[in-house]
N, CA, C and O atoms as a GROMACS GRO file, in nm:
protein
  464
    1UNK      N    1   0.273  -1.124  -2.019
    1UNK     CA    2   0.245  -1.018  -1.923
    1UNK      C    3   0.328  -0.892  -1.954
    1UNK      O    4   0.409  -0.897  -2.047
    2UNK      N    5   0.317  -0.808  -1.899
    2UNK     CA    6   0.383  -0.647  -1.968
    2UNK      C    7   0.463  -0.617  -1.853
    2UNK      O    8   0.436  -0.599  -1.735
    3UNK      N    9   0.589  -0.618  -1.932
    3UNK     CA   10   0.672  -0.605  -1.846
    3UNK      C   11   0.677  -0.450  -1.749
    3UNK      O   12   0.582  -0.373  -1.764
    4UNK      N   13   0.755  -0.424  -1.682
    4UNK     CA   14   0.766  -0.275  -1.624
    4UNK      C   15   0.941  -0.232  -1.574
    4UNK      O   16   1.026  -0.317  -1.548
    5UNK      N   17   0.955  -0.141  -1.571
    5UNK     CA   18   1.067  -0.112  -1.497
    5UNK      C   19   1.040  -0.100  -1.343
    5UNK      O   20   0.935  -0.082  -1.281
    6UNK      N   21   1.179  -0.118  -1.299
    6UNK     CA   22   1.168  -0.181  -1.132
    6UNK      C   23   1.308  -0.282  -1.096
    6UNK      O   24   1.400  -0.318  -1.169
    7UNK      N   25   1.285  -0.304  -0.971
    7UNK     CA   26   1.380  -0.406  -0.879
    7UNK      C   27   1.268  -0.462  -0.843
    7UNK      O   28   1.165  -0.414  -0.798
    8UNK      N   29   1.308  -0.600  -0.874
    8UNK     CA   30   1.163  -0.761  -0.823
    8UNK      C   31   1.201  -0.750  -0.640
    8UNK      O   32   1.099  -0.756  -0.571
    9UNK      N   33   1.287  -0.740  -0.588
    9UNK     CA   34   1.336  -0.744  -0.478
    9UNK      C   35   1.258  -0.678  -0.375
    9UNK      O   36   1.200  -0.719  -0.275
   10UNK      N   37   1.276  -0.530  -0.446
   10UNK     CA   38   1.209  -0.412  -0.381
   10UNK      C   39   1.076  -0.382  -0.390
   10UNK      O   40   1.010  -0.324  -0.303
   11UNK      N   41   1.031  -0.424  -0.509
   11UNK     CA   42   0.874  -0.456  -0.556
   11UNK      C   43   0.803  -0.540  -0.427
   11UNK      O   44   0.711  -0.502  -0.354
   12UNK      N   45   0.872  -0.655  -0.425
   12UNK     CA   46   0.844  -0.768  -0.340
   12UNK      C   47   0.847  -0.728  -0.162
   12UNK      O   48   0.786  -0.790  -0.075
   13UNK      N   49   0.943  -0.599  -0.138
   13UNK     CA   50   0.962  -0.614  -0.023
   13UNK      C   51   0.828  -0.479  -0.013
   13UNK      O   52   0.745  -0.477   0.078
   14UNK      N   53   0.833  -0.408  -0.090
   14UNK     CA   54   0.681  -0.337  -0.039
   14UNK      C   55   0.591  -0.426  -0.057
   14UNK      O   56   0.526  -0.444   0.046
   15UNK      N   57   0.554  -0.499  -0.155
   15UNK     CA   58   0.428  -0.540  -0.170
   15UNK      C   59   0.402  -0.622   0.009
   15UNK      O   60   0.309  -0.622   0.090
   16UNK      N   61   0.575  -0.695   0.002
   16UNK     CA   62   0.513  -0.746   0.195
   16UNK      C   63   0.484  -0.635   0.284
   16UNK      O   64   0.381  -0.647   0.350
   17UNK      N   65   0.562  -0.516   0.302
   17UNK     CA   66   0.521  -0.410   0.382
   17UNK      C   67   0.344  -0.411   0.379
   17UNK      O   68   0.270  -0.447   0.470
   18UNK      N   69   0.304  -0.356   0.233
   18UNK     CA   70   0.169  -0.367   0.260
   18UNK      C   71   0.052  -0.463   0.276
   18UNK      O   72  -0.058  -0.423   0.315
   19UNK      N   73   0.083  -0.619   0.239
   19UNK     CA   74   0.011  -0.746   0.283
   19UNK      C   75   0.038  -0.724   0.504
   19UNK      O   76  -0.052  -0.717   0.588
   20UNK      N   77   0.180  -0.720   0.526
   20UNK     CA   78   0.168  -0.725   0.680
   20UNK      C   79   0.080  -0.632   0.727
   20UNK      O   80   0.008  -0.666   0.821
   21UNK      N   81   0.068  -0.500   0.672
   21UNK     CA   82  -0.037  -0.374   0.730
   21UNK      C   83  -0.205  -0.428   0.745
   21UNK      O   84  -0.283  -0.442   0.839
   22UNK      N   85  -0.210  -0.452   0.585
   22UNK     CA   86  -0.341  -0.515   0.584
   22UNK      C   87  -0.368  -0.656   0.720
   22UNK      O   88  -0.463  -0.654   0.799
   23UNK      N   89  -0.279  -0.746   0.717
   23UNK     CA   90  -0.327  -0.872   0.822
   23UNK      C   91  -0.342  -0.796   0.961
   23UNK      O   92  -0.431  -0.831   1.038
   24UNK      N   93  -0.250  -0.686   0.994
   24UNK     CA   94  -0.262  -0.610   1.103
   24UNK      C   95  -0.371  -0.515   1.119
   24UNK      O   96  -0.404  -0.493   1.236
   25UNK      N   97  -0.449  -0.438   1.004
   25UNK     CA   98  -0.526  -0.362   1.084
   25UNK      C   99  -0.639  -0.454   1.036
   25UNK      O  100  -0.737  -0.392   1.078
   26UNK      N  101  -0.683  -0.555   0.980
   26UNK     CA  102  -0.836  -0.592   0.940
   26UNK      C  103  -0.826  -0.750   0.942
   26UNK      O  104  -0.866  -0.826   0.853
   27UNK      N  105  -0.760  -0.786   1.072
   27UNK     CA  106  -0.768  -0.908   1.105
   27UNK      C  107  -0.887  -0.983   1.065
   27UNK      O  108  -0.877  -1.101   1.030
   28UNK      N  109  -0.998  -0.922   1.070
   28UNK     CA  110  -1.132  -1.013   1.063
   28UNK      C  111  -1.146  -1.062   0.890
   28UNK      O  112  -1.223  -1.158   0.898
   29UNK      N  113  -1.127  -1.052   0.806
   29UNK     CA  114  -1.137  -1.033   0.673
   29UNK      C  115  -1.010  -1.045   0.624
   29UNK      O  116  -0.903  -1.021   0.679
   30UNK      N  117  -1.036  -1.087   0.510
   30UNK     CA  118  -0.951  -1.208   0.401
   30UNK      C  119  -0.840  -1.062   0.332
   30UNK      O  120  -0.881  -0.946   0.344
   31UNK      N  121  -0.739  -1.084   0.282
   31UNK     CA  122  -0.678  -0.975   0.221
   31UNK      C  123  -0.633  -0.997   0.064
   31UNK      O  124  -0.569  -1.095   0.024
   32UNK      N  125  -0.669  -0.911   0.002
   32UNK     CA  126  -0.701  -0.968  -0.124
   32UNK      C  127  -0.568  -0.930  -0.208
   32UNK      O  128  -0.508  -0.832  -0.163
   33UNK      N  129  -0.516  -0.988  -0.314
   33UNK     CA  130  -0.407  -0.921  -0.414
   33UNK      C  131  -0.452  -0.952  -0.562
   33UNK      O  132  -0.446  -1.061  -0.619
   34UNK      N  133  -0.494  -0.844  -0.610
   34UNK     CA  134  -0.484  -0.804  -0.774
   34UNK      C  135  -0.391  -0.738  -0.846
   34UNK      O  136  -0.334  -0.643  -0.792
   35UNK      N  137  -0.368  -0.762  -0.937
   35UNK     CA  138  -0.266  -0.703  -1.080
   35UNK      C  139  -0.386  -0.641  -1.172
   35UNK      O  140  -0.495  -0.693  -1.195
   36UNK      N  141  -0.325  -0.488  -1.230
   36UNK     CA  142  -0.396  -0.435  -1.307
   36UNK      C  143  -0.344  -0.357  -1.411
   36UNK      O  144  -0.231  -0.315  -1.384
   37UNK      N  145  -0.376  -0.331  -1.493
   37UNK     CA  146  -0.294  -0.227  -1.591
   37UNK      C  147  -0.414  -0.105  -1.600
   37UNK      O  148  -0.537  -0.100  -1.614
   38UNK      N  149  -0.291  -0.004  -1.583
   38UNK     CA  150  -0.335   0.176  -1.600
   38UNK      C  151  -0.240   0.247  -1.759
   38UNK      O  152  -0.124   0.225  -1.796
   39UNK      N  153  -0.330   0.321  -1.812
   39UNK     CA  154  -0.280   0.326  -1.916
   39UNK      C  155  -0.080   0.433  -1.870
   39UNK      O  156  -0.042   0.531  -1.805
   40UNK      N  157  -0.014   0.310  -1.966
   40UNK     CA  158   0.149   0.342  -1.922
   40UNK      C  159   0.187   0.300  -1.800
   40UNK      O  160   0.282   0.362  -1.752
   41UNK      N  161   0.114   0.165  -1.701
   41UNK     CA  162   0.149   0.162  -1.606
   41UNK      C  163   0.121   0.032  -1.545
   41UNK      O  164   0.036  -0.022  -1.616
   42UNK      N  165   0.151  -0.043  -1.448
   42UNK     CA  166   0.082  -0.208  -1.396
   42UNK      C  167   0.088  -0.173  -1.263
   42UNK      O  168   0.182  -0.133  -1.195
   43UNK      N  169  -0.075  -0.202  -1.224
   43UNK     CA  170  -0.086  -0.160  -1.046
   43UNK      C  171  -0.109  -0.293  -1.002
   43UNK      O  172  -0.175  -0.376  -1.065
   44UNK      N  173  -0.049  -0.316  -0.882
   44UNK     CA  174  -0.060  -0.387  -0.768
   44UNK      C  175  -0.159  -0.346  -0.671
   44UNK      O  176  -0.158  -0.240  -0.607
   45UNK      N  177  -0.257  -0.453  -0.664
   45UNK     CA  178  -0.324  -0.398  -0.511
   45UNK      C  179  -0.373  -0.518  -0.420
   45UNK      O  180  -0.412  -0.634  -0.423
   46UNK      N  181  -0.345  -0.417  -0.341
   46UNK     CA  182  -0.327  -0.485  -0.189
   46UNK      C  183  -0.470  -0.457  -0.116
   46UNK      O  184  -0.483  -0.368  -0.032
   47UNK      N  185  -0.572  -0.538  -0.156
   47UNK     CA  186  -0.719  -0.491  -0.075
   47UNK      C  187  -0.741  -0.555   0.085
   47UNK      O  188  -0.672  -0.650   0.122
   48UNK      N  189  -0.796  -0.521   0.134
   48UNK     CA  190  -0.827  -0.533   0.285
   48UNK      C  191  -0.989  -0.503   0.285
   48UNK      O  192  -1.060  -0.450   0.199
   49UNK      N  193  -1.018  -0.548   0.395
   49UNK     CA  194  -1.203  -0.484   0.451
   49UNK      C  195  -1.183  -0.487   0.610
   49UNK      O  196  -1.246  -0.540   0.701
   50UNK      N  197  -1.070  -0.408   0.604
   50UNK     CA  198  -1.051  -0.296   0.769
   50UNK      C  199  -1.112  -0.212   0.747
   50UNK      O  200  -1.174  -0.199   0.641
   51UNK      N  201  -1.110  -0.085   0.889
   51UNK     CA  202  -1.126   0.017   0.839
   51UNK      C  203  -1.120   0.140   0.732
   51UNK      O  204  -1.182   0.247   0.732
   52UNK      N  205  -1.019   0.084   0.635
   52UNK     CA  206  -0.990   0.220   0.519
   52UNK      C  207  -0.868   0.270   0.595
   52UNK      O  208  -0.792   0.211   0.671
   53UNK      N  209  -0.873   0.432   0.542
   53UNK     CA  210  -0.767   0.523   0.534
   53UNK      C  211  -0.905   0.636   0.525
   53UNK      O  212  -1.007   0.611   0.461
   54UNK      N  213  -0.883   0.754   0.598
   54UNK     CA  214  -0.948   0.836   0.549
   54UNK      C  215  -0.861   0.950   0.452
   54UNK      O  216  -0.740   0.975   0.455
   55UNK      N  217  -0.970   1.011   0.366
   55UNK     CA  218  -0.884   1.114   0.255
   55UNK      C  219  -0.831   1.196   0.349
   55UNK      O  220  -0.743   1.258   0.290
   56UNK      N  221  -0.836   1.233   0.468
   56UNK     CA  222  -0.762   1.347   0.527
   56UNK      C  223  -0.594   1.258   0.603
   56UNK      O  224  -0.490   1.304   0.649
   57UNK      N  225  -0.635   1.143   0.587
   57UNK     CA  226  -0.471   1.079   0.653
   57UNK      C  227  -0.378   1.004   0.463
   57UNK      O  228  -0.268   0.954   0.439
   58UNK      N  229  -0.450   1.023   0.412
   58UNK     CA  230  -0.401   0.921   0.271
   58UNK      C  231  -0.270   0.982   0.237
   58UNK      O  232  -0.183   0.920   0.175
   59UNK      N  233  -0.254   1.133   0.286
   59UNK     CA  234  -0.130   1.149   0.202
   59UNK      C  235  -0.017   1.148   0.339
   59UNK      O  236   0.102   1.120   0.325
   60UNK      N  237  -0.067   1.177   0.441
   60UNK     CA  238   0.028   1.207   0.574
   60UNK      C  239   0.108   1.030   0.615
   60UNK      O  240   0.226   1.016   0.649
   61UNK      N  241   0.004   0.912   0.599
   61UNK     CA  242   0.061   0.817   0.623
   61UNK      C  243   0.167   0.762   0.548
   61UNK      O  244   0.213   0.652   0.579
   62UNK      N  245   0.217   0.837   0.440
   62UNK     CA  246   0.384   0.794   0.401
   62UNK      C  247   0.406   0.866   0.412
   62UNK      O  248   0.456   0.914   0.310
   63UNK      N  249   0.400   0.960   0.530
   63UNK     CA  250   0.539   1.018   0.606
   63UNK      C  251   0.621   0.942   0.685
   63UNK      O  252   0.588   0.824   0.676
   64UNK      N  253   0.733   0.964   0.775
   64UNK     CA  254   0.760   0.900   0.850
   64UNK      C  255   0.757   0.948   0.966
   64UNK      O  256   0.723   1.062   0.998
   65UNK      N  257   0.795   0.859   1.037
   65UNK     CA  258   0.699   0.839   1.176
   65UNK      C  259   0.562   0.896   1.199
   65UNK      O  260   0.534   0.963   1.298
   66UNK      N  261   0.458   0.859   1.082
   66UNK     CA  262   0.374   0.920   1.049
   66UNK      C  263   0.286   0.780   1.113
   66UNK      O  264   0.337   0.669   1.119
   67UNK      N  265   0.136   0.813   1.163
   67UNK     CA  266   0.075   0.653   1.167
   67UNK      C  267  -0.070   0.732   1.180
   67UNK      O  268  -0.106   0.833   1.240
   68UNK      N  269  -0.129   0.641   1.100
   68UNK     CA  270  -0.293   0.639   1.108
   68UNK      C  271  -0.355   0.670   1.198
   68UNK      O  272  -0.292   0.692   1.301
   69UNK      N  273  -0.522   0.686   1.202
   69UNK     CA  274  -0.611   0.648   1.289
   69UNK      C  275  -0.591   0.510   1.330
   69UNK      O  276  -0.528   0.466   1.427
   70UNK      N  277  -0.653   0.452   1.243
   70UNK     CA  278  -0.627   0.272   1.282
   70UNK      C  279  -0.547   0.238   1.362
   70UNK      O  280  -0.586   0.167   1.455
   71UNK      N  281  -0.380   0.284   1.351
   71UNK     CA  282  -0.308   0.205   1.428
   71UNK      C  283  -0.337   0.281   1.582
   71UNK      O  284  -0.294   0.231   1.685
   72UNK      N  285  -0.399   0.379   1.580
   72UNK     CA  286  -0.450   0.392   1.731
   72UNK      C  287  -0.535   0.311   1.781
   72UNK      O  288  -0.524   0.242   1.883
   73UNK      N  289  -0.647   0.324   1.685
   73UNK     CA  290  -0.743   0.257   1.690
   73UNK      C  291  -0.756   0.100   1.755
   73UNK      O  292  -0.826   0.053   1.845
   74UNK      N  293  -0.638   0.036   1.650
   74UNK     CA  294  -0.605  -0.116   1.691
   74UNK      C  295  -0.508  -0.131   1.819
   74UNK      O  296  -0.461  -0.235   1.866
   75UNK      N  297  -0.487   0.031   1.872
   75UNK     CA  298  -0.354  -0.018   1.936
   75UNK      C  299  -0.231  -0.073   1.901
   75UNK      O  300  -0.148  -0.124   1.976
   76UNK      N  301  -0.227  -0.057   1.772
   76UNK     CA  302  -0.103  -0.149   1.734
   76UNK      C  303   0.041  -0.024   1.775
   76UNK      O  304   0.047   0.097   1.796
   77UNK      N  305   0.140  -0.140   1.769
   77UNK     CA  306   0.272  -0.040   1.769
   77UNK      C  307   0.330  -0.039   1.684
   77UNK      O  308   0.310  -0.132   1.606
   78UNK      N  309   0.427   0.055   1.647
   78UNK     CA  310   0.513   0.024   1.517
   78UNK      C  311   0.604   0.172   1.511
   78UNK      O  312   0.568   0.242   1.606
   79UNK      N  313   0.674   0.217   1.459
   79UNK     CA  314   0.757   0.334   1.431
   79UNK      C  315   0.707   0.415   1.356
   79UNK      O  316   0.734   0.534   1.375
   80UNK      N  317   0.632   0.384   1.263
   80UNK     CA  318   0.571   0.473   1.164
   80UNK      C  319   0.673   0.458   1.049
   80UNK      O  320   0.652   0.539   0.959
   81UNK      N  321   0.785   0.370   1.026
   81UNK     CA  322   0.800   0.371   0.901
   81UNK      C  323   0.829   0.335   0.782
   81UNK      O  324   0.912   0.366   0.697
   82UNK      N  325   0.690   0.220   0.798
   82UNK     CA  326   0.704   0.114   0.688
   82UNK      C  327   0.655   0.156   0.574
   82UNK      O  328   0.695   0.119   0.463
   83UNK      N  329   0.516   0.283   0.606
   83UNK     CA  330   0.480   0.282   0.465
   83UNK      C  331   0.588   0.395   0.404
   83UNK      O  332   0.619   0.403   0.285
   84UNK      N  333   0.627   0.463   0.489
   84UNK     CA  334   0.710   0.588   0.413
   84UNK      C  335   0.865   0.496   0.344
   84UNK      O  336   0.932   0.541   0.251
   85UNK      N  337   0.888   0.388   0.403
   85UNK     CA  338   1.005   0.306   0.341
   85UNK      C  339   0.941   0.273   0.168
   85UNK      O  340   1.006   0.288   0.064
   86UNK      N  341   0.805   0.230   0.181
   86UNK     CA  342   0.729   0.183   0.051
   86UNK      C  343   0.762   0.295  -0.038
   86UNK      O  344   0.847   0.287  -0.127
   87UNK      N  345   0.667   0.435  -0.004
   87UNK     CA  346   0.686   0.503  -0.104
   87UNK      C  347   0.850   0.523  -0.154
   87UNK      O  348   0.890   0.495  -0.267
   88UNK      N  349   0.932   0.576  -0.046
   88UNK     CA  350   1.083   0.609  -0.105
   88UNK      C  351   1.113   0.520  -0.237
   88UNK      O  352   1.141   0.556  -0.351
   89UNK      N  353   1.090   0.336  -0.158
   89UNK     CA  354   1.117   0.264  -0.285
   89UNK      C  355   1.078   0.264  -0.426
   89UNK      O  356   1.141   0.232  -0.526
   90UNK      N  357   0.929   0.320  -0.406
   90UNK     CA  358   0.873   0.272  -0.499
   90UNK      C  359   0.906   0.418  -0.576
   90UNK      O  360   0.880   0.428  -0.696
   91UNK      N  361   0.967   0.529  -0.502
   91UNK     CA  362   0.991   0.656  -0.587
   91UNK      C  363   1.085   0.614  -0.677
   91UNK      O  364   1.081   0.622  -0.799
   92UNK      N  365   1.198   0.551  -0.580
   92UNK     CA  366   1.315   0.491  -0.621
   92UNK      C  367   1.342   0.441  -0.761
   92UNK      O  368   1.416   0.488  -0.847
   93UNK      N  369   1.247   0.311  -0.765
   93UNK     CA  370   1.205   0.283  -0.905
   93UNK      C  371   1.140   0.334  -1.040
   93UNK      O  372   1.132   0.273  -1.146
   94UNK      N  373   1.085   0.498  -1.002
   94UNK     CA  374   1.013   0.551  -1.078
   94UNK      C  375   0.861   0.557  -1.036
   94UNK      O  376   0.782   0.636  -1.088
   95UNK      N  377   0.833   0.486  -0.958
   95UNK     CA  378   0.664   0.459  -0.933
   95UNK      C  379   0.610   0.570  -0.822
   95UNK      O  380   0.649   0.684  -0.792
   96UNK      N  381   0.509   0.489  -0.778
   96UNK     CA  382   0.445   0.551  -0.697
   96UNK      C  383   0.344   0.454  -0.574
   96UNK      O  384   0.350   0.333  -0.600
   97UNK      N  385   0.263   0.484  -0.460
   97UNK     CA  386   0.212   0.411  -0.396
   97UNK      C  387   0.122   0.499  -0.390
   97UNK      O  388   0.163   0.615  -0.379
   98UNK      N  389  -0.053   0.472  -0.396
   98UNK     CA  390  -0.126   0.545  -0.307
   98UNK      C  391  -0.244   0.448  -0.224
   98UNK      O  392  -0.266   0.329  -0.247
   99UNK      N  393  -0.296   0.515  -0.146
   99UNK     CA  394  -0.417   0.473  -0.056
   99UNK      C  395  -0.530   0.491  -0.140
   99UNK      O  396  -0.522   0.589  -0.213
  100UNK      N  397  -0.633   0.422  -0.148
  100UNK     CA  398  -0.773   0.488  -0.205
  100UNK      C  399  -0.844   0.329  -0.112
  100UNK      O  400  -0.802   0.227  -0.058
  101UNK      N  401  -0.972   0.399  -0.142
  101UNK     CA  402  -1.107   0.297  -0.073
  101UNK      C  403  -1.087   0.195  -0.177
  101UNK      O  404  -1.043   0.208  -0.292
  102UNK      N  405  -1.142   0.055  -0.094
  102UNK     CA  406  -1.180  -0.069  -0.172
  102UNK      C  407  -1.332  -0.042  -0.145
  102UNK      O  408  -1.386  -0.012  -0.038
  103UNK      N  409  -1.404  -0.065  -0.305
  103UNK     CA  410  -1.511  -0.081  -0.363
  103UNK      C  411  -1.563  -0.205  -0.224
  103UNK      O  412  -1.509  -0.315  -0.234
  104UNK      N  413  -1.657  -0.185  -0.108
  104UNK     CA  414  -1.748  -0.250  -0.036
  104UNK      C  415  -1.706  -0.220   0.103
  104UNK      O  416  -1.764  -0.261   0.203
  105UNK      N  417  -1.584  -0.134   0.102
  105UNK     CA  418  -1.524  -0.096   0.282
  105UNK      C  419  -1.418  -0.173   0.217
  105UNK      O  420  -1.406  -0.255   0.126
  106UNK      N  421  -1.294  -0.064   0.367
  106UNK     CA  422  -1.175  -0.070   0.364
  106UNK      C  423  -1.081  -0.004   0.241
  106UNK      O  424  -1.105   0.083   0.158
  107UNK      N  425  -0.936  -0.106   0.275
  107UNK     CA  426  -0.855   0.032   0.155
  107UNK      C  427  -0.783  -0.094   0.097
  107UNK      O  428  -0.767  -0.213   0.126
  108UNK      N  429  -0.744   0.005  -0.010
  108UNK     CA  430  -0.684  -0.090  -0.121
  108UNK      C  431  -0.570   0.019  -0.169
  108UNK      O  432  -0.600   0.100  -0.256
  109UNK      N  433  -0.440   0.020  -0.111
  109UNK     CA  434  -0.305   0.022  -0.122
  109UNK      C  435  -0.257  -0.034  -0.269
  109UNK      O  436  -0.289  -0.150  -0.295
  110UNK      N  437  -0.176   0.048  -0.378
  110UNK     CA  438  -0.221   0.014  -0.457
  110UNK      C  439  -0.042   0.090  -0.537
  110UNK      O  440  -0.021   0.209  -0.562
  111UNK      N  441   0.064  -0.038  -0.560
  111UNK     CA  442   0.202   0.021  -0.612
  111UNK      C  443   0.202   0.005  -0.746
  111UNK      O  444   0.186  -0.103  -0.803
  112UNK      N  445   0.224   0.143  -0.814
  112UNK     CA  446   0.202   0.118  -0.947
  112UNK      C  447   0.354   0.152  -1.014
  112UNK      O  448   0.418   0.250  -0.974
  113UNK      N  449   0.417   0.045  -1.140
  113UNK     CA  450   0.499   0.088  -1.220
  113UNK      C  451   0.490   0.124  -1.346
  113UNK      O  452   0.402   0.069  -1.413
  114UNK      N  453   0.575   0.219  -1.405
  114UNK     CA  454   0.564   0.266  -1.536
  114UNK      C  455   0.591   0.102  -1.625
  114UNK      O  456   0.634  -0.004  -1.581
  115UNK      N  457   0.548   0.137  -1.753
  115UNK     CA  458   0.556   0.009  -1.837
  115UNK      C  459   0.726   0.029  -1.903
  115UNK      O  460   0.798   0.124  -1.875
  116UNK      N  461   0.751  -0.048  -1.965
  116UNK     CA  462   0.926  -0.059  -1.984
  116UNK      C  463   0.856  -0.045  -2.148
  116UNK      O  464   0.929  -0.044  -2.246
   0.00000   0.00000   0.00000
């Protein structure tokens, strides 16, 4: 497998940040995890078949105390700042996190590292 630069720790503790988001907003539906390679890079994704993310919230929700439609939507509570903890980390390491649609509905959260 190809290695990457990173902390397994911190890798691990976003990748849970975004598996808990997903079981929380798209309870009804299974949550999926793939590994992928981008050229110079290995993405993680975190798919769901919730509602999505729309392109007008994709970049505001790693702010902090920043929160979705959805989590209105679901009513859920929370502080707003788990995903903005993700990105810092994943800046941290060199990477990056973004939102985009999963191919059939919903979103697919998606932490990518540079290759070592």
């Amino acid at each position: 497998p190809p290695s990457v630069r990173g902390d397994r720790e911190r890798l691990m503790q976003c990748l849970t940040a975004l598996v808990d988001n997903a079981l929380a907003y798209a309870p009804a539906g299974p949550v999926e995890l793939a590994l992928s390679q981008a050229p110079g890079s290995v993405v993680w994704h975190v798919r769901d078949r919730g509602p999505g993310v729309s392109a007008e919230e994709r970049e505001r929700i790693f702010e902090r105390f920043a929160r979705g439609s959805a989590a209105a939507a679901a009513q859920r509570r929370g502080s707003g700042l788990g995903l903005a903890l993700v990105r810092l980390l994943m800046q941290a390491m060199g990477g990056t996190v973004v939102a985009a649609d999963r191919p059939g509905g919903g979103a697919d959260f998606q932490l990518r590292l540079p290759l070592r």
